[in-house]
C-alpha positions in Angstrom: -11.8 10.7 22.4 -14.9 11.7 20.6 -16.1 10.5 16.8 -18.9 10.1 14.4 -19.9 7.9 12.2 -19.5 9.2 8.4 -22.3 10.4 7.0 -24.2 10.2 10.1 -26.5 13.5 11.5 -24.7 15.6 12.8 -27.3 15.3 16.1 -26.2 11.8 16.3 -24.7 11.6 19.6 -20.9 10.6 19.3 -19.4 7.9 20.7 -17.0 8.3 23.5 -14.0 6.1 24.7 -10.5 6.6 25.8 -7.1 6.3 24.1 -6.2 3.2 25.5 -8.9 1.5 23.0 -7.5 3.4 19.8 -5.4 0.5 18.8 -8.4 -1.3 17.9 -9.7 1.3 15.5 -8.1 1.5 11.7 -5.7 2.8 10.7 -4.1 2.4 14.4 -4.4 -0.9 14.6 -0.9 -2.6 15.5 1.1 -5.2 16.7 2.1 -5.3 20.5 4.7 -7.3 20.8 4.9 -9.1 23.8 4.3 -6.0 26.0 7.4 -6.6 28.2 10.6 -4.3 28.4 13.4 -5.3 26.7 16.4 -4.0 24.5 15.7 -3.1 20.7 15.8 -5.2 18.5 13.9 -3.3 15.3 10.6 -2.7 13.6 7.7 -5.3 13.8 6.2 -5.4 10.2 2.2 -5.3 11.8 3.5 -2.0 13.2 5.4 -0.9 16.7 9.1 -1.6 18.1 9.9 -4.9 18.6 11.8 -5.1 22.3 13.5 -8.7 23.8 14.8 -9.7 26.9 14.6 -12.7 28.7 14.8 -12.3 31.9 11.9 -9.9 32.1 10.1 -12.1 30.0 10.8 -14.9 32.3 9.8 -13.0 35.2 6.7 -11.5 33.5 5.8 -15.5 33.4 6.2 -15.7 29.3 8.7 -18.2 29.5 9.6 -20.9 31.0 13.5 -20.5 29.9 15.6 -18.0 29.1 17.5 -19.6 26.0 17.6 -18.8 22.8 18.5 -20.4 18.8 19.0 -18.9 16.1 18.8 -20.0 12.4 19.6 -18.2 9.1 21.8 -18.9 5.6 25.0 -17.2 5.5 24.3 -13.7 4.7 20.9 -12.8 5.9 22.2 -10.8 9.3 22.1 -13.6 12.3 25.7 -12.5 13.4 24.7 -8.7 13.0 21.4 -9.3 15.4 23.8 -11.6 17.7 26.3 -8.4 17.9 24.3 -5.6 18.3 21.9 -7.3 20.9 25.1 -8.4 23.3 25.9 -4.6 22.8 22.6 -3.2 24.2 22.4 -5.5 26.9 26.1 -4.8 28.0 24.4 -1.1 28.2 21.7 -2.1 30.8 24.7 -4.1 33.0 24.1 -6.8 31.3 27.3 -9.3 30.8 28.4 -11.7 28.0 30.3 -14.2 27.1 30.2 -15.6 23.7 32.2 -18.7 22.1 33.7 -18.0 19.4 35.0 -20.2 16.5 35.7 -18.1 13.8 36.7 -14.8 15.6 34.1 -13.0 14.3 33.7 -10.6 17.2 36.6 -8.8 17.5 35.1 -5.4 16.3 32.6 -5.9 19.5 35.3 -6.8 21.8 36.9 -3.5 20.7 33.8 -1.3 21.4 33.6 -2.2 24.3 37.3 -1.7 25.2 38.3 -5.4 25.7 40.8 -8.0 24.5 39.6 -11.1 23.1 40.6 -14.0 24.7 42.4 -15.4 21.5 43.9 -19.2 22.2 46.2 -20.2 19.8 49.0 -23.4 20.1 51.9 -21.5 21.5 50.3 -18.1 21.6 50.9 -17.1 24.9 47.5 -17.1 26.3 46.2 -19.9 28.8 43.1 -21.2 30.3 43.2 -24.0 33.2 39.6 -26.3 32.6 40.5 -27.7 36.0 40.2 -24.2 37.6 36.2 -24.5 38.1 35.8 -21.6 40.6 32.4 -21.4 41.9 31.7 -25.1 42.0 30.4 -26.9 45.2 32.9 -28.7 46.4 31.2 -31.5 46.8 30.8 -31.6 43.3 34.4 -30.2 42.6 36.0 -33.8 42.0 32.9 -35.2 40.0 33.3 -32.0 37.6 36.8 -32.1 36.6 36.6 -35.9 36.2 33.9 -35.4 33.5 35.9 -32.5 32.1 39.3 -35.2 31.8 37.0 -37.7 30.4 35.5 -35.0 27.9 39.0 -34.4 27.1 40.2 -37.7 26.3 37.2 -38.7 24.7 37.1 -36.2 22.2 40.8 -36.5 21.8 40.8 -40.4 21.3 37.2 -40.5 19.1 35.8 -43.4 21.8 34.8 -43.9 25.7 36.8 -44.6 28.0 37.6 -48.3 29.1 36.9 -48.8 32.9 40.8 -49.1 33.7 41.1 -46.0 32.0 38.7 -44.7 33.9 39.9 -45.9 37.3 43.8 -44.5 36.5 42.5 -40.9 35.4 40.6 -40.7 38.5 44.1 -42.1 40.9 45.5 -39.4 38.6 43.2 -36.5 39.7 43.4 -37.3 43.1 47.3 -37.6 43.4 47.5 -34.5 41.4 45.3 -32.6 43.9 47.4 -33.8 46.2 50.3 -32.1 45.1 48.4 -28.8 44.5 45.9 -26.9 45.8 44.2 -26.2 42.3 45.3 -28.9 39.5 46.9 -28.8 36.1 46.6 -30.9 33.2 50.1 -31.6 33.4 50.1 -32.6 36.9 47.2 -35.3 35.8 49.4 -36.1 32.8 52.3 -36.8 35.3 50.3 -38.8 37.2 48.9 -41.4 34.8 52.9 -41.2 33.3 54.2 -42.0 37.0 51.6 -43.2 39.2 52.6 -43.3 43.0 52.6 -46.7 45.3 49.4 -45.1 47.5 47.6 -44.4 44.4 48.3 -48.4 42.8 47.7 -49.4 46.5 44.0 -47.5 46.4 43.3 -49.8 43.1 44.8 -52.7 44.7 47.1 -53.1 42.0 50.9 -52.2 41.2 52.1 -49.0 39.7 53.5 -50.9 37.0 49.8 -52.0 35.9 48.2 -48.4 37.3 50.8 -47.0 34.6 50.0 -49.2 32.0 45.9 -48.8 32.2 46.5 -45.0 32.2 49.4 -45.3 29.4 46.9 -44.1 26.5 44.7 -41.4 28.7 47.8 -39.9 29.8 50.0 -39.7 26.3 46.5 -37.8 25.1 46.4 -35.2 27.4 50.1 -34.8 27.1 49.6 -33.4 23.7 47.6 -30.4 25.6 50.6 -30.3 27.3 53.7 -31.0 25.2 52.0 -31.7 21.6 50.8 -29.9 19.1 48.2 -28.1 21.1 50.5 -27.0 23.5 50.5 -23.7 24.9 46.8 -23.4 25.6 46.1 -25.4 28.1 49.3 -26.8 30.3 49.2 -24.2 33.2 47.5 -22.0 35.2 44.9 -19.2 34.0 47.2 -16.2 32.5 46.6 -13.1 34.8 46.2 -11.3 31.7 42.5 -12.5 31.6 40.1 -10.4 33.1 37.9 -12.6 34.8 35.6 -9.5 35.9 35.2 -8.4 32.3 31.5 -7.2 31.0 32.5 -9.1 27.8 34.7 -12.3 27.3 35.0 -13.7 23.7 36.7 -17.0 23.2 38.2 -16.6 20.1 39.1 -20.3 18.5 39.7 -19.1 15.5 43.5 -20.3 15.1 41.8 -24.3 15.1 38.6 -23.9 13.0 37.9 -26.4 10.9 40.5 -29.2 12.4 39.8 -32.1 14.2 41.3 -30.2 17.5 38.7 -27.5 17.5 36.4 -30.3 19.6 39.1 -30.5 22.3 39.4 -26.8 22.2 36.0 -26.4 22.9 36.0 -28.7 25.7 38.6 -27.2 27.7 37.6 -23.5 26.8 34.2 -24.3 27.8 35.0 -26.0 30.9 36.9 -23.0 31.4 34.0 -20.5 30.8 31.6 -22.7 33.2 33.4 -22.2 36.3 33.4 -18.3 35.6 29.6 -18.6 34.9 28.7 -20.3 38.0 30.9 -17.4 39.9 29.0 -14.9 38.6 25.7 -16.4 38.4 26.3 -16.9 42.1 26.8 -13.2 43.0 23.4 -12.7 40.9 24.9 -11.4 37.4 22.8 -12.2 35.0 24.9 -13.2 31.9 24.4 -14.3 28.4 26.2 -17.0 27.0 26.4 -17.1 22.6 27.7 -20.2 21.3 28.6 -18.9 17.1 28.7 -21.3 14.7 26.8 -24.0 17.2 26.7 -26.9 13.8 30.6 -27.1 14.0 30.7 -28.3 17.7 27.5 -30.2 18.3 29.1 -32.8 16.0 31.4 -33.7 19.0 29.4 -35.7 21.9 31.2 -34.0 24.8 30.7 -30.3 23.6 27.2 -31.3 23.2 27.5 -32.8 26.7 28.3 -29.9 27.9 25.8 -27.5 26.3 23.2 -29.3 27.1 24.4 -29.3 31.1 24.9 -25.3 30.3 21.4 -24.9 29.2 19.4 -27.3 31.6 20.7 -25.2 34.3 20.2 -21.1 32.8 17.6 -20.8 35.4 19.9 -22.0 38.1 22.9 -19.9 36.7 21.2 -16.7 36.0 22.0 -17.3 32.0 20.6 -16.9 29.0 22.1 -19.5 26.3 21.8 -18.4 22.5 23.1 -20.9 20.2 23.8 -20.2 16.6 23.1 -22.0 13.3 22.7 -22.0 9.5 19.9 -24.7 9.2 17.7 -26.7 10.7 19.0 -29.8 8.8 22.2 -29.1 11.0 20.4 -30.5 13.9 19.7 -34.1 11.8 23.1 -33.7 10.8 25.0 -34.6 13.8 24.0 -37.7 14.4 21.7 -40.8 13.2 18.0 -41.5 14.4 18.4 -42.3 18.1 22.1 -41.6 18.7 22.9 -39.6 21.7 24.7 -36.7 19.9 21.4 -36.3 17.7 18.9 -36.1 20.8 21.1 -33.7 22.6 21.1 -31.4 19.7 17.4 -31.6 19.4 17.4 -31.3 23.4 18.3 -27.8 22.1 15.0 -26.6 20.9 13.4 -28.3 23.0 15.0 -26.3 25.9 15.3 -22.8 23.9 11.9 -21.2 24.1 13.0 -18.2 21.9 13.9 -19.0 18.3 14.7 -16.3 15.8 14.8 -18.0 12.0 15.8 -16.0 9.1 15.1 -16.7 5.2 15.5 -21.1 5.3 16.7 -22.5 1.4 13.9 -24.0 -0.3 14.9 -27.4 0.9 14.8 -26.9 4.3 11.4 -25.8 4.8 9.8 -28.9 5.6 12.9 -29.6 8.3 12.0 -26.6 9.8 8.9 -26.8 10.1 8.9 -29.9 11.9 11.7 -29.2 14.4 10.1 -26.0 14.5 6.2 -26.8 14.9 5.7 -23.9 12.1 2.2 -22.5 11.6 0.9 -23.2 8.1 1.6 -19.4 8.0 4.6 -19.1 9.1 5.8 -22.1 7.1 5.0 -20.0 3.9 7.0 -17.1 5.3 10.3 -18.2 6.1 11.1 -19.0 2.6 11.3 -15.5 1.4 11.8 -13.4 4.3 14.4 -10.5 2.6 17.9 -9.8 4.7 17.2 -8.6 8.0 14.1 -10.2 8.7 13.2 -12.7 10.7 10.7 -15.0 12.3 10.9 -14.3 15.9 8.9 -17.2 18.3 9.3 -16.2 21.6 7.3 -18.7 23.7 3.4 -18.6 22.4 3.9 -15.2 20.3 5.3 -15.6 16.9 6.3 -11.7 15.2 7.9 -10.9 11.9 10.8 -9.0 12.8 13.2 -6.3 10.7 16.6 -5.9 12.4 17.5 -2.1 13.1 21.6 -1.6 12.8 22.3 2.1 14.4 24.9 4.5 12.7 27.5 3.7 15.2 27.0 -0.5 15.0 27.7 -0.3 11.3 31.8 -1.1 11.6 30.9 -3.9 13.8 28.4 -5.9 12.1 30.1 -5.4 8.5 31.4 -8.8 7.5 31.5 -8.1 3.8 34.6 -6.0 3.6 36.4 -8.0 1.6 34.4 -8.5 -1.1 33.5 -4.9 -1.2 36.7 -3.8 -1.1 36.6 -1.5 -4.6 
């Protein structure tokens, strides 16, 4: 490329350089991005396309995780980017499984030519939490046993005495006796009618045995013959396509009750085992957790996501977990409790975090859990819809959201109040 100064001779030699050096003349001047390949995700507002994808960008040495959070008030497109991203990664072989409280994805289960996984009391569909295929089995026995206390635990709203302990895991073990893979009835039978070899282990009587499991067992008989019934008291329906590019959990039918903790816990139990089968044949899978403030609440959902994304590198996943505010983290717990540090474990282990337009009120919040520029603090106050603040690892980029013709239908949540 040749050029002259303005107003210089016209026998003033030019200067030469090549194209590659353009972007640092004006009006070409624009922002890069991180320079790594990725889906699209929309227009950077310095100029250029703005592309994500973790992996790469974990290979590429950008990050040192592959999870993701994302903030935004209730309206300003978090669920549209959530949707339309899982849709062009599914395009590049990409798979996806996304939690899912408020069955919210339906439209992108239906693009993509798959059933939700919809669990309901009753409704005909069921999950077995103690079917954790993929898991060493070395570690098979220590897995389910956190998964039955997890149950319990969120069930009964305490931890587990040691007795307690001690009958639910004579429970297990007699119930894998009977079966090659167990079911939480068989474990509920157990505690209800512990066997002579399973006192005699304890060095007690079955009488006692019965008696320290009484509580543990009548708790997971409501999966089985309570009100929550239906879900969770059998084996895995056949219906499920295990293989699928796209599973939703949709936990819809529970939102908002105090059973939507136990729901998680078993669904998400569930959901692991197929993770570490895929992750093991070298799938790389992203796993969304919608509406993240309305489970962290309970310890051993939180439990468990934390366990999910200290191992994404292990697994082959990329976590994304979803939320309205910052303040939600502070929320779920007081200074120092455990449910509060393993929500803020959260940020700590997501080195992508996308925040749209914040209230007034929760700037400073956010800027602390954040570690906000003085910047970027300004900006997230009155970032318009669409737009957010994307931080992935040391790059920070403003960020409008690009909805193709053909995502419209999917990411269109306001149908009912626009109705006329």
């Amino acid at each position: 490329m040749r050029w002259r100064e303005r107003g210089a001779p016209a026998t003033v030699a030019g200067h030469e350089t090549t194209t590659r050096h353009a972007g640092a003349l004006y009006p070409f001047l624009h922002e890069s991005g991180t320079g790594i390949p990725g889906v699209l995700i929309g227009l950077d507002l310095l100029g250029g396309a703005f592309a994500y994808d973790p992996f790469t960008l974990y290979g590429a040495g950008l990050l040192t995780n592959p999870n993701g959070i994302v903030f935004g008030q209730i309206g300003r497109g978090k669920s549209s980017l959530i949707k339309t991203y899982l849709l062009r990664q599914l395009a590049f072989g990409r798979r996806a499984f996304v939690v899912d409280p408020k069955g919210e994805y339906s439209t992108l289960a239906e693009m993509v030519g798959v059933e939700p996984v919809a669990l309901s009391p009753d409704g005909g569909v069921r999950l077995n939490p103690l079917d954790l295929g993929g898991i060493d089995v070395g570690d098979l026995r220590a897995r389910r046993l956190g998964l039955l206390a997890a149950i319990v635990t969120s069930s009964m709203g305490r931890e587990l005495a040691p007795r307690e302990r001690a009958a639910l895991e004579a429970a297990l073990d007699q119930a894998v006796g009977s079966t090659a893979i167990p079911t939480l009835p068989t474990v509920a039978a157990a505690l209800l009618d512990p066997s002579p070899a399973a006192a005699s282990n304890l060095a007690t009587t079955p009488a006692q045995l019965l008696e320290d499991g009484r509580d543990v067992g009548l708790e997971l008989r409501r999966l089985v013959a309570g009100d929550l019934r239906g879900m969770f008291d059998g084996a895995t329906s056949p219906s499920i396509a295990a293989d699928s590019p796209l599973i939703v959990l949709d936990l819809s039918a529970l939102y908002g009750t105090a059973a939507l903790g136990i729901l998680m816990v078993c669904a998400t139990a569930w959901l692991q085992g197929l993770v570490r089968t895929a992750g093991a044949g070298g799938e790389q899978i992203i796993v969304v957790v919608d509406e993240a403030w309305a489970v962290l609440k309970d310890l051993a959902v939180a439990r468990w996501l934390q366990s999910a994304w200290k191992l994404a590198r292990a697994w082959g996943i990329s976590c994304i977990a979803v939320l309205h505010r910052v303040s939600d983290l502070s929320a779920i717990g007081g200074d120092g409790s455990e449910a509060r540090q393993l929500a803020e474990g959260l940020l700590l282990d997501s080195e992508t975090k996308v925040i749209y337009a914040q209230a007034p009120g929760e700037i400073d919040a956010a800027a602390r859990f954040l570690d906000l520029t003085d910047a970027e603090r300004e900006v997230v106050g009155r970032l318009g819809r669409g737009i957010a603040l994307w931080k992935v690892g040391s790059h920070s980029s403003l960020v409008r959201h690009l909805v193709a013709p053909s995502e419209l239908d999917m990411v269109n949540t306001d149908a009912a109040l626009l109705q006329r």
